[in-house]
C-alpha positions in Angstrom: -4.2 -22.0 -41.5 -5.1 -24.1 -44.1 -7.4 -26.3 -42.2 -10.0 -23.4 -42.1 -11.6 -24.5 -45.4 -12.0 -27.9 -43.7 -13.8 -25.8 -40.6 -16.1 -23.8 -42.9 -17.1 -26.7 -44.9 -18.4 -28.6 -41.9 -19.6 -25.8 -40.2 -22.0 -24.9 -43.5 -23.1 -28.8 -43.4 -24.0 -28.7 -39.8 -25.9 -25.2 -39.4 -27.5 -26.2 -42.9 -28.6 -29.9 -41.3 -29.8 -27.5 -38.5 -32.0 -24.9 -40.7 -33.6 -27.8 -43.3 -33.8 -30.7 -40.8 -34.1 -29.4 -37.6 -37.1 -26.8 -38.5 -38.9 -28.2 -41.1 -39.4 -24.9 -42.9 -40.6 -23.0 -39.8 -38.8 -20.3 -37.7 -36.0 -21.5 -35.2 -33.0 -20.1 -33.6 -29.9 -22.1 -34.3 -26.6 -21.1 -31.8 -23.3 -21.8 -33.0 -20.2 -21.6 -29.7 -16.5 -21.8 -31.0 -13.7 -21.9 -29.0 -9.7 -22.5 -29.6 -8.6 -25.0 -26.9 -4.9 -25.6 -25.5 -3.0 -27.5 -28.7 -4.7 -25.4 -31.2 -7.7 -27.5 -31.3 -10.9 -25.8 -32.1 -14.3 -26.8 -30.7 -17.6 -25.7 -32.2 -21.1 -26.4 -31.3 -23.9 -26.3 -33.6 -27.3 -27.2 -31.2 -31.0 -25.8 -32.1 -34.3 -27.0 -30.6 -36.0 -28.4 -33.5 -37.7 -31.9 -33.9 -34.5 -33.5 -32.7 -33.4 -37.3 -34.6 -35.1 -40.1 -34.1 -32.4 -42.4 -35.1 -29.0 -41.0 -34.8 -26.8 -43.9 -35.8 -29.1 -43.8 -39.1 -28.6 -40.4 -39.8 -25.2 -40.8 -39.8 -24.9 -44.0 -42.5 -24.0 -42.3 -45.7 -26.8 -41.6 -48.2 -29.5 -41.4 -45.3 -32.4 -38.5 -46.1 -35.5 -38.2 -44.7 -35.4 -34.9 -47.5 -35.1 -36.7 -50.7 -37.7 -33.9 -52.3 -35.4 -31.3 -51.3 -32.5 -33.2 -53.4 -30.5 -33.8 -50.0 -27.8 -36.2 -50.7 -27.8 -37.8 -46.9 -24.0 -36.7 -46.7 -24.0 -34.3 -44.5 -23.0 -36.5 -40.7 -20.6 -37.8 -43.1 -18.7 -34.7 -45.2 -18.9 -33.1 -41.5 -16.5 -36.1 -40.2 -14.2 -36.9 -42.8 -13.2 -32.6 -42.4 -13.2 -32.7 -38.5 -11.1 -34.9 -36.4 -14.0 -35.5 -33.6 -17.8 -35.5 -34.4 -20.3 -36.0 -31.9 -24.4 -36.2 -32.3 -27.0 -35.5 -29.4 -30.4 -35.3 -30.3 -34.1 -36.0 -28.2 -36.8 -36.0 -30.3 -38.6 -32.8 -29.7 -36.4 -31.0 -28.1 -33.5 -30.7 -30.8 -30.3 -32.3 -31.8 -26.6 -30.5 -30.5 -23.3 -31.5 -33.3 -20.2 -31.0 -31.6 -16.7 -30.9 -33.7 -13.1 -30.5 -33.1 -9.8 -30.3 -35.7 -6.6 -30.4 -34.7 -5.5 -26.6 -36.6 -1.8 -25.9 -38.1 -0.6 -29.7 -37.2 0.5 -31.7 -39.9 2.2 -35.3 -40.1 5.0 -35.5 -42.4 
């Protein structure tokens, strides 16, 4: 299916987002649920309980960091939803941020 490389690229941008962001260089568990749903959709759930985002509609602009010394280029919110067909956000400050995405798999308009 050759939408998987679209999968495993936003898959590595959201548990990577996760590890740097999320933790801050300390220990944390990030948990990762996929599922194939009816219509060979997939879901997957990226969700750890780091320091959550303050501002999610500005972490999602392109070119947002609050990493700049770690040469992050703030594209992350945005490579994840131009390779998925359906992102969503959650985060509480605190209490950590949960990415949901979904991709249509093996569909393709002629």
């Amino acid at each position: 299916v050759e939408e998987l490389s679209d999968v495993r690229t936003a898959v590595s941008e959201a548990v990577t987002n996760a590890i740097v962001h999320g933790y801050r260089g300390t220990a944390g568990k990030v948990e990762m649920t996929v599922r194939l749903l009816a219509g060979r959709e997939i879901y997957i759930r990226i969700k750890d309980s780091g320091c959550g985002i303050p501002d999610v509609e500005k972490a999602m602009e392109p070119l947002y960091t609050t990493a700049p010394e770690e040469e992050r280029s703030g594209l992350g919110f945005s490579v994840m939803s131009s390779f998925m067909d359906r992102l969503t956000v959650r985060s509480k400050v605190g209490k950590g941020t949960t990415v949901t995405m979904r991709k249509r798999l093996g569909v393709h308009d002629d």
